[in-house]
C-alpha positions in Angstrom: -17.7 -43.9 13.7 -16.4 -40.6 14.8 -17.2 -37.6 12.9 -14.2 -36.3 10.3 -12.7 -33.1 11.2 -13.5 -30.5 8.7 -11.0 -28.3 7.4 -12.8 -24.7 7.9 -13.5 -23.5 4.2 -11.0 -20.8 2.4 -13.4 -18.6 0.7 -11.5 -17.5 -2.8 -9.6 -14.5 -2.6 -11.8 -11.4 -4.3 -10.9 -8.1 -5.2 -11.1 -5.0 -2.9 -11.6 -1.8 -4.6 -10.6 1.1 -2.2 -12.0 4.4 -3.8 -10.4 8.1 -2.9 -13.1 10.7 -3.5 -11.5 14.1 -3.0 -12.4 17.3 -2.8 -9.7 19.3 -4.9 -10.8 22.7 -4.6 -11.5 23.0 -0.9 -8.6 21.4 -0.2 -6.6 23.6 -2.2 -8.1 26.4 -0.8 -7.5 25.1 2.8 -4.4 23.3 2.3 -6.0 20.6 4.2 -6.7 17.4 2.6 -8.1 15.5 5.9 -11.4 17.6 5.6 -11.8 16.7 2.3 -11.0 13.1 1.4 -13.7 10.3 1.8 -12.8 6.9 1.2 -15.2 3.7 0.6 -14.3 0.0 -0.2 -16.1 -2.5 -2.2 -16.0 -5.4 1.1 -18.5 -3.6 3.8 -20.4 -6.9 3.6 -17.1 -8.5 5.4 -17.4 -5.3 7.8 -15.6 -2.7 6.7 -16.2 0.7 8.7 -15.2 4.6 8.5 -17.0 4.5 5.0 -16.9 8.3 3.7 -13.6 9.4 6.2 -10.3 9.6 5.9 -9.9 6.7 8.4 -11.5 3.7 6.0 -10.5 0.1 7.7 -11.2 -2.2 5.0 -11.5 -5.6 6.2 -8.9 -7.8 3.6 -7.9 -11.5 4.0 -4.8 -13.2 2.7 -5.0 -13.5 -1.1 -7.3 -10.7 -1.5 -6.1 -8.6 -4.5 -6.7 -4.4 -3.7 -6.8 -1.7 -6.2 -6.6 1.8 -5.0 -8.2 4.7 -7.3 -9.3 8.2 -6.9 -12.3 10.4 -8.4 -12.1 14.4 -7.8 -15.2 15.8 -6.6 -14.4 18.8 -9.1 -13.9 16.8 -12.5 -12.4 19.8 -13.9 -9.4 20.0 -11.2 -6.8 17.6 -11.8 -6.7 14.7 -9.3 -4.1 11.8 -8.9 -3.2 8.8 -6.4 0.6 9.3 -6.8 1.7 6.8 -3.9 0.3 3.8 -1.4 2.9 3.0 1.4 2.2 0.2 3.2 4.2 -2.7 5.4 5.6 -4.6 2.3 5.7 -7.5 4.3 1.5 -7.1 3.9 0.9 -5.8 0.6 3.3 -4.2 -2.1 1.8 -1.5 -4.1 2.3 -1.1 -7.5 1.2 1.5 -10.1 -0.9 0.6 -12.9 -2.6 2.8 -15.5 -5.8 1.9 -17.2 -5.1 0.6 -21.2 -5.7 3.8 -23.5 -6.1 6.4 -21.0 -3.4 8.4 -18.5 -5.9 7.3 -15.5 -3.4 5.5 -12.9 -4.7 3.1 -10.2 -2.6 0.8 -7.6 -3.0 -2.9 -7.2 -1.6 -5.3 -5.0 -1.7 -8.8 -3.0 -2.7 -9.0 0.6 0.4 -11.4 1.3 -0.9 -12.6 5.0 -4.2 -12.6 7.0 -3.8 -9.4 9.7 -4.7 -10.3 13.3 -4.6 -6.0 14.2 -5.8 -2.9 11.5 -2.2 -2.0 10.0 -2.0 1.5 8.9 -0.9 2.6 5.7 -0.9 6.0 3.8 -2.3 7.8 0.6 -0.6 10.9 -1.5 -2.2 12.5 -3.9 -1.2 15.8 -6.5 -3.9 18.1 -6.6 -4.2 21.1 -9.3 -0.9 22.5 -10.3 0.5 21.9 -7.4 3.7 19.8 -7.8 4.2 18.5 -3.5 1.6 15.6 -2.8 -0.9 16.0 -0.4 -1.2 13.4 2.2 -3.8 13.3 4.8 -2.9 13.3 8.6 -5.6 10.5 9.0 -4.5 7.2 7.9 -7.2 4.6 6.6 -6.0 0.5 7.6 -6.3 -2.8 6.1 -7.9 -5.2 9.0 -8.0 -8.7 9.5 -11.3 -10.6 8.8 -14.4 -10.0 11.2 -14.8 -12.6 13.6 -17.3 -15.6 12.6 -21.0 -15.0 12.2 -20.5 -11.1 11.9 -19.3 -11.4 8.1 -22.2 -11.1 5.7 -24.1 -8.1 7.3 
């Protein structure tokens, strides 16, 4: 008896938590956020790279759900994520604030598996300033890592 084709296994879809650690002050004081923005993800088993720059490529597959959120390096300067845009045919953003507090975050769906790293961008308010800052570098959502690299 021949054997049965299997179906490659769908892992579930897990959350991806993209964190924004900024500098406030130095980039206030430089006007330049791209020196001063780090970003990490939650998925660098599945090969995310760029951990700790502005160009984060978080590896996502379809169904994933992300959530976008910021921590100032400088607690006492004011800090927030004030927009994600993205291809809405991949993922559409929404704001979301934390019950009780004024803390905002962004959430969405990854709405198709990505076969090249799509670029999307961050803004953020910083201080007292009222015009967002948004970094020249863009950070991207890629598609999975090929078989047997995913795990490391």
């Amino acid at each position: 008896m021949p054997p049965k084709n299997k179906q490659p296994e769908r892992r579930p879809a897990r959350p991806v938590t993209i964190t924004a650690v900024v500098d406030p002050v130095a980039a206030l004081a430089s006007e330049n956020l791209d020196d001063n923005l780090y970003l990490y993800d939650t998925n660098i088993a599945a090969g995310s790279t760029g951990f700790g720059t502005p160009e984060l490529h978080s590896r996502v597959r379809k169904g994933d759900t992300l959530l976008w959120n910021v921590i100032p390096l400088e607690c006492e300067t004011y800090v927030a994520l004030t927009d994600v845009e993205i291809d809405p045919r991949i993922a559409e953003p929404t704001q979301e604030v934390y019950p009780g507090t004024d803390i905002v975050y962004w959430t969405a769906e990854v709405k198709q598996d990505l076969t090249e790293p799509l670029p999307y961008r961050l803004s953020f308010l910083l201080g007292t300033v009222s015009t967002p800052f948004t970094p020249n570098a863009r950070p991207a959502l890629a598609g999975p890592a090929k078989e047997g690299k995913e795990g490391r």
